[in-house]
C-alpha positions in Angstrom: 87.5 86.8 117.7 89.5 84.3 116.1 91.6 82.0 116.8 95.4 81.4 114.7 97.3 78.5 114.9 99.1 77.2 117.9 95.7 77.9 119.7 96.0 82.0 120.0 93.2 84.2 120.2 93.0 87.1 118.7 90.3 89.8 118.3 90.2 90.4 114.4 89.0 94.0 114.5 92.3 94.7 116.5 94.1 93.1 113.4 92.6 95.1 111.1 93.2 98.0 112.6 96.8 97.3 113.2 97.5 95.8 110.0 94.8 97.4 107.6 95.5 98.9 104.3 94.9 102.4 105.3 97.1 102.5 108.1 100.6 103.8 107.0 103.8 102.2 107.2 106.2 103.0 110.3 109.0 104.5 109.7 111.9 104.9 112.2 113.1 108.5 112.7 116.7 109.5 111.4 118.7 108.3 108.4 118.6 105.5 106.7 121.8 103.3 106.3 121.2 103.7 102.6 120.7 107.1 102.9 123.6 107.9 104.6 125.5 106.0 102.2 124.7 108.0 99.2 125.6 111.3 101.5 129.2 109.8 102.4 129.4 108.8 98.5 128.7 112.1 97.4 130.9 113.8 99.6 134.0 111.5 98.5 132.9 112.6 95.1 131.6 115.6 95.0 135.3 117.7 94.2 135.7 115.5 91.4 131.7 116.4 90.4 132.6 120.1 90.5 135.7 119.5 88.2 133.9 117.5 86.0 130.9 120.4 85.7 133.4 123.3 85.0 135.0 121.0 82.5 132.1 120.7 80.6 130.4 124.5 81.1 133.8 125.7 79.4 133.5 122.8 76.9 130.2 124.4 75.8 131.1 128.0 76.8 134.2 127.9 74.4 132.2 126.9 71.5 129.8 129.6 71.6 129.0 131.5 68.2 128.8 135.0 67.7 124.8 135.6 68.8 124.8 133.0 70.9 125.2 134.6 74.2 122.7 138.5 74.7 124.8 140.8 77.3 122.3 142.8 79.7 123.9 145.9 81.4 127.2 147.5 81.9 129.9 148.1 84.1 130.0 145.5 87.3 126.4 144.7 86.9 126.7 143.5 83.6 125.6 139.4 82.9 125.0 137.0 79.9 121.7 135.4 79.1 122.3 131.8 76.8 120.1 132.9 73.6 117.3 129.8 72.2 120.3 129.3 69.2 122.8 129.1 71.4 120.9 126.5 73.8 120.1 124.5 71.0 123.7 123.9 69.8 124.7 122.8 73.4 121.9 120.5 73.4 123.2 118.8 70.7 126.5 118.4 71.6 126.1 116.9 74.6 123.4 115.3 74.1 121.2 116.3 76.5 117.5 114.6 75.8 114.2 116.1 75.8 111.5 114.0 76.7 107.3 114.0 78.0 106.8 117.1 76.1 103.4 118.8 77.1 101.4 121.7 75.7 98.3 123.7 76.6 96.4 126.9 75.2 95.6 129.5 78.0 92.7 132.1 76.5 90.8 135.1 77.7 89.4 138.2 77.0 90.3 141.7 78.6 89.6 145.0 77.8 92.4 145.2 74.9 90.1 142.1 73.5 90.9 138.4 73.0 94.5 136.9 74.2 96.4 133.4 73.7 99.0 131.9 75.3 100.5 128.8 74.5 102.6 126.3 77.3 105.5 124.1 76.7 106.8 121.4 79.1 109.4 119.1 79.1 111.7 116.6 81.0 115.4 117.4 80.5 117.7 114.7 81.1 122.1 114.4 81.2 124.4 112.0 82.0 121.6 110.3 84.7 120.6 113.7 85.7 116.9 114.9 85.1 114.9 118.0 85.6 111.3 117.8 84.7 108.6 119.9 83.9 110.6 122.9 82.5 108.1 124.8 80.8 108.0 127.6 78.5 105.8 130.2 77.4 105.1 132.9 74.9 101.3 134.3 73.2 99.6 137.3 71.5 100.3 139.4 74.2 104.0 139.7 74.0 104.9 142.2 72.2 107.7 140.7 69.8 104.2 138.9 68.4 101.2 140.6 69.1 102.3 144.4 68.9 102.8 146.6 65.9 102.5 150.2 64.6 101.7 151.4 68.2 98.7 148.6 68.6 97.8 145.6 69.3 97.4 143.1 66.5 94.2 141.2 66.1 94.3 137.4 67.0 93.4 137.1 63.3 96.7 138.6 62.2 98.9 136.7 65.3 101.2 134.0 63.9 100.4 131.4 66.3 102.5 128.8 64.9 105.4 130.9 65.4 104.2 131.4 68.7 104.0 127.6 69.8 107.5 127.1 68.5 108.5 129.9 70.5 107.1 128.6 73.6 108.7 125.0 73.0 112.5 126.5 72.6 111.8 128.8 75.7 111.2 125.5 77.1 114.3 123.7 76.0 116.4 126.6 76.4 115.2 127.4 80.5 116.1 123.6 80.8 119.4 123.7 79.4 120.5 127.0 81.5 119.1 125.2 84.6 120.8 122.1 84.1 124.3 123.2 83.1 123.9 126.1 85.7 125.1 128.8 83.1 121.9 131.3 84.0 122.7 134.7 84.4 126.4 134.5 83.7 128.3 137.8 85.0 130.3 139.4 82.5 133.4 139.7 84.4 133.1 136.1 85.0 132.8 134.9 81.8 136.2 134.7 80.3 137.5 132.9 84.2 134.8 130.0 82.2 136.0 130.3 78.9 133.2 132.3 76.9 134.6 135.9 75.6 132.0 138.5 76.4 133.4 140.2 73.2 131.1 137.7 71.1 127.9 138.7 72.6 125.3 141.2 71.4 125.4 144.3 74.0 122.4 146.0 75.2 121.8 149.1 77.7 119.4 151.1 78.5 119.3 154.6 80.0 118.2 155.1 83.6 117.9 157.1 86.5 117.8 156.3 89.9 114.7 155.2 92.1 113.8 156.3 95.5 115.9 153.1 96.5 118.7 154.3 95.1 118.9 151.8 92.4 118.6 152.2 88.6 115.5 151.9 87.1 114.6 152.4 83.5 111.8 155.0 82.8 108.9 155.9 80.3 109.3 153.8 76.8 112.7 152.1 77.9 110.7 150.3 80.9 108.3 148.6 78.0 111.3 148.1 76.1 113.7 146.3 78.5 110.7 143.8 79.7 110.8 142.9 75.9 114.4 142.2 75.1 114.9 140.5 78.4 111.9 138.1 77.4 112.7 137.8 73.8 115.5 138.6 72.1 117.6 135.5 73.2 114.8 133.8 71.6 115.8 134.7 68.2 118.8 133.6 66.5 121.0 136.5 65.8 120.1 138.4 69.2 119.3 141.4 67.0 116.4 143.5 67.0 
């Protein structure tokens, strides 16, 4: 027990307990007033926010280059992936930053033999908006790097620089698509946001239908179409 001023006993175990640095803070249920603040804020704003984010997709959508934009499909089921080129000129536009950049090596050992794979994360940040740890990936096991003449390369013969540049633009570019929502654009939709589908590189592939009753490619093409999807926006030119 002890005693605090004005002559009250108190038992100090009770004290601890009660006011002890392991015991967690109360917190009153519901909203707080600042909270709901920020909500009524946001929805006086948030027409004008959805104005302002169409402005600047077409701002950027406009601008794209020939190669800059890799069509997937045809007909109604048809979309637009950005390409790393493409993501990179946006970025510098508008300025978006890239910042806390992290990397690791991933390595094993299967029965093809030895494998790399090299990770990329970053923070992405816009006009007081941030996304972090966007990360990006690429190694000896994809086939734009590790496969040739019907084989698998030997680690000695992988370009693992070009490889950990890869990984690092997949990074920037997942972050830039996030951000400015302009993943997976559908090609009808396109020109409605001010990018002409004419500019991008096409690509189909043959299929036939699955029990399901959706496409589905078959044989070679089902290797193939993993590796464009993956890969070919990473290059420049969208070209094979």
């Amino acid at each position: 027990m002890i005693e605090k001023g004005g002559g009250e006993v108190v038992d100090a175990q009770a004290e601890l307990v009660e006011h002890g640095s392991n015991m967690p803070a109360r917190q009153e249920p519901g909203f707080s007033e600042d909270r709901i603040d920020a909500i009524c804020k946001l929805g006086e704003n948030v027409e004008r926010l959805g104005k302002a984010m169409d402005k600047i997709r077409r701002f950027v959508l406009a601008r794209a280059l020939p190669g800059d934009w890799c069509k997937f499909g045809d007909g109604t089921t048809s979309y637009l992936e950005l390409s790393s080129a493409g993501a990179e000129r946006i970025g510098n536009d508008l300025g978006i930053g890239f910042t806390g950049w992290k990397s690791w090596k991933e390595e094993g050992e299967d029965k093809l033999g030895r494998w790399f794979y090299w990770y990329y994360s970053c923070d992405i940040s816009f006009n007081g908006r941030k996304m972090e740890s966007i990360e990006g990936r690429a190694g000896s096991r994809d086939k734009f790097f590790g496969y040739k003449e019907g084989a698998w390369k030997e680690l000695e013969d992988v370009k693992e620089a070009d490889i950990r540049q890869a990984a690092r633009r997949r990074s920037m570019q997942e972050g830039i698509r996030q951000l400015l929502g302009i993943r997976r654009i559908p090609a009808e939709a396109a020109k409605t946001l001010g990018l002409n589908p004419d500019i991008a590189r096409g690509y189909s592939f043959a299929s036939k239908r699955d029990d399901s009753g959706h496409r589905a490619p078959t044989g070679p093409q089902k290797g193939i179409l993993k590796f464009v999807k993956s890969y070919l926006c990473l290059r420049v030119n969208c070209v094979i």
